[in-house]
matplotlib code that plots the C-alpha trace (Angstrom):
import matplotlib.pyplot as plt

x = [0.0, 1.1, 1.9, -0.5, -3.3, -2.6, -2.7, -6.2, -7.4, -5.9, -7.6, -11.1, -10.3, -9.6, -12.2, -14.2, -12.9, -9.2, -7.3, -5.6, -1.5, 0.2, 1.0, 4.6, 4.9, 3.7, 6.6, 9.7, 11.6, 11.8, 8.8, 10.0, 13.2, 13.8, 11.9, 13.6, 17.2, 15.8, 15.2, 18.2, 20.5, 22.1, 21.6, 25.4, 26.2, 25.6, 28.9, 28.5, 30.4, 31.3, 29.6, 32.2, 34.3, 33.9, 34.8, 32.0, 30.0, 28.6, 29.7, 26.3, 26.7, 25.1, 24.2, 22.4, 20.1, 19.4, 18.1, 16.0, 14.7, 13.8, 10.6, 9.1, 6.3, 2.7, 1.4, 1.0, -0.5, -2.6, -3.9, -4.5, -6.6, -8.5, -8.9, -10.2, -13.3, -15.6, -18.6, -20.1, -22.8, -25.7, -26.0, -28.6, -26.6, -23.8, -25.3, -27.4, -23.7, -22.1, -24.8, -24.7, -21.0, -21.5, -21.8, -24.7, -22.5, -23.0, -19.0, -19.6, -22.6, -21.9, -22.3, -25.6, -25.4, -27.8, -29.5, -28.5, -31.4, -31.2, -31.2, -34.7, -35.6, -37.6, -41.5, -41.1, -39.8, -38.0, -40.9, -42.4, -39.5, -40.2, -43.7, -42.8, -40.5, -42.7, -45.6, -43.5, -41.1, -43.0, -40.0, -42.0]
y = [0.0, 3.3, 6.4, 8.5, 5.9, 5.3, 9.1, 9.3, 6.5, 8.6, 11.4, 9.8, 8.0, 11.8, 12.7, 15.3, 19.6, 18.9, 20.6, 19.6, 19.8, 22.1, 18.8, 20.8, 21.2, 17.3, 15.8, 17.6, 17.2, 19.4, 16.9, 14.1, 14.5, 14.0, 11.1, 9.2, 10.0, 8.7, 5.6, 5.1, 5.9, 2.5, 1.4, 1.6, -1.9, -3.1, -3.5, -7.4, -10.3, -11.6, -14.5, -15.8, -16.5, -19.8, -18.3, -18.9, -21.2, -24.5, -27.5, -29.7, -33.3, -35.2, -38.2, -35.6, -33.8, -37.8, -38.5, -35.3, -36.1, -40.0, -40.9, -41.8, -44.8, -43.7, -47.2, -48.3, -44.7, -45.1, -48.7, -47.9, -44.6, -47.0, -49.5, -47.4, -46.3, -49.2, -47.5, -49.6, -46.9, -49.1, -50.8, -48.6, -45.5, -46.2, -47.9, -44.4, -42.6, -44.7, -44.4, -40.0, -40.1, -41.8, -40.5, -40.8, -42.5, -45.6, -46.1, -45.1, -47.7, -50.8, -54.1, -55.4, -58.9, -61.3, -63.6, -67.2, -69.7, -72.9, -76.0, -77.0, -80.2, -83.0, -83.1, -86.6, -89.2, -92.8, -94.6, -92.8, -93.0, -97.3, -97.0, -95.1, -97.7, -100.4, -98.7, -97.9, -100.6, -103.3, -104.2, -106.4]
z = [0.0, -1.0, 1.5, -0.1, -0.2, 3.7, 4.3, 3.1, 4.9, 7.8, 7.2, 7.1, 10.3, 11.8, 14.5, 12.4, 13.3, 13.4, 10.4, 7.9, 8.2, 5.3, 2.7, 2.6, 6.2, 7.3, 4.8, 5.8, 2.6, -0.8, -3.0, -5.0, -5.1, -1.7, -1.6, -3.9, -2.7, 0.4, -0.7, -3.0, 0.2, 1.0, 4.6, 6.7, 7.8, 11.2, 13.8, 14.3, 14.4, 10.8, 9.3, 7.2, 10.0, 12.3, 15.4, 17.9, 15.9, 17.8, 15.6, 15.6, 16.0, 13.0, 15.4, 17.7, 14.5, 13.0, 16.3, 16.6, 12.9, 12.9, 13.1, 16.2, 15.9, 17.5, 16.7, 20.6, 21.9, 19.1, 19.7, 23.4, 22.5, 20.2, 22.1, 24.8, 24.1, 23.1, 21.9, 19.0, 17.1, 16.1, 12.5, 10.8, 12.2, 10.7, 7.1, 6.7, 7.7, 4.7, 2.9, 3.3, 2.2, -0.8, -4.0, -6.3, -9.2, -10.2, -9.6, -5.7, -5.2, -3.6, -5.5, -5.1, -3.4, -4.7, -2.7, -2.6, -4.1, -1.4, -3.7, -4.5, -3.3, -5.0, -3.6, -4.4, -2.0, -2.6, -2.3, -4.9, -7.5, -6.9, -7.3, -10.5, -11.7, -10.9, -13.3, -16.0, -16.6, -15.1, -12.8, -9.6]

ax = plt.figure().add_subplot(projection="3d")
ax.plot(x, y, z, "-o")
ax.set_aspect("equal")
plt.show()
């Protein structure tokens, strides 16, 4: 954001019957010019110790930062916080849950499962397969 931009916004934050500063007066410098200068003017380096040099520096032990960086395994605080709480949320609850974050694509539809057809059984018994053999072939 600009100077000039956040000057305005400024002004209409002003309570209102304060005056307006001379625009001249409220800069302090001779326009433009000045301004610019300003801004070209490099900034004087700061008294500090010098970074090239390796005087002072703490030599870090590559052990110690691979230890700080592995891993570490959450699986057992995880299985206890599981295992935990033993609240089992009732089968229509959680069918119409699954059923809410599914899509409406074909593709996100579960496969229907058909119903298994129990093997018909014969309405005829033993003894009437022999009586039927005795009638047609004529076996005594």
């Amino acid at each position: 954001m600009s100077a000039a931009l956040l000057r305005r916004g400024l002004e209409l934050l002003e309570p209102p019957g304060q005056g307006k500063a001379v625009p001249g007066a409220r800069r302090g410098r001779d326009g433009a010019r000045a301004a610019g200068a300003a801004r070209r003017r490099k900034r004087a380096p700061e008294p500090g110790r010098n970074k090239a040099t390796v005087k002072g520096r703490v030599v870090k032990s590559a052990i110690e930062e691979y230890h700080k960086k592995k891993p570490v395994d959450h699986l057992r605080e995880n299985l206890q916080y599981m295992l935990k709480g033993r609240l089992v949320a009732d089968k229509a609850i959680t069918e119409q849950v699954l059923a809410q974050n599914r899509g409406r694509k074909s593709k996100d539809q579960p496969p229907e499962k058909a119903e298994k057809k129990k093997p018909e059984g014969t309405v005829f018994t033993e003894e009437d397969f022999r009586k039927f053999e005795r009638e047609y072939f004529g076996i005594p």
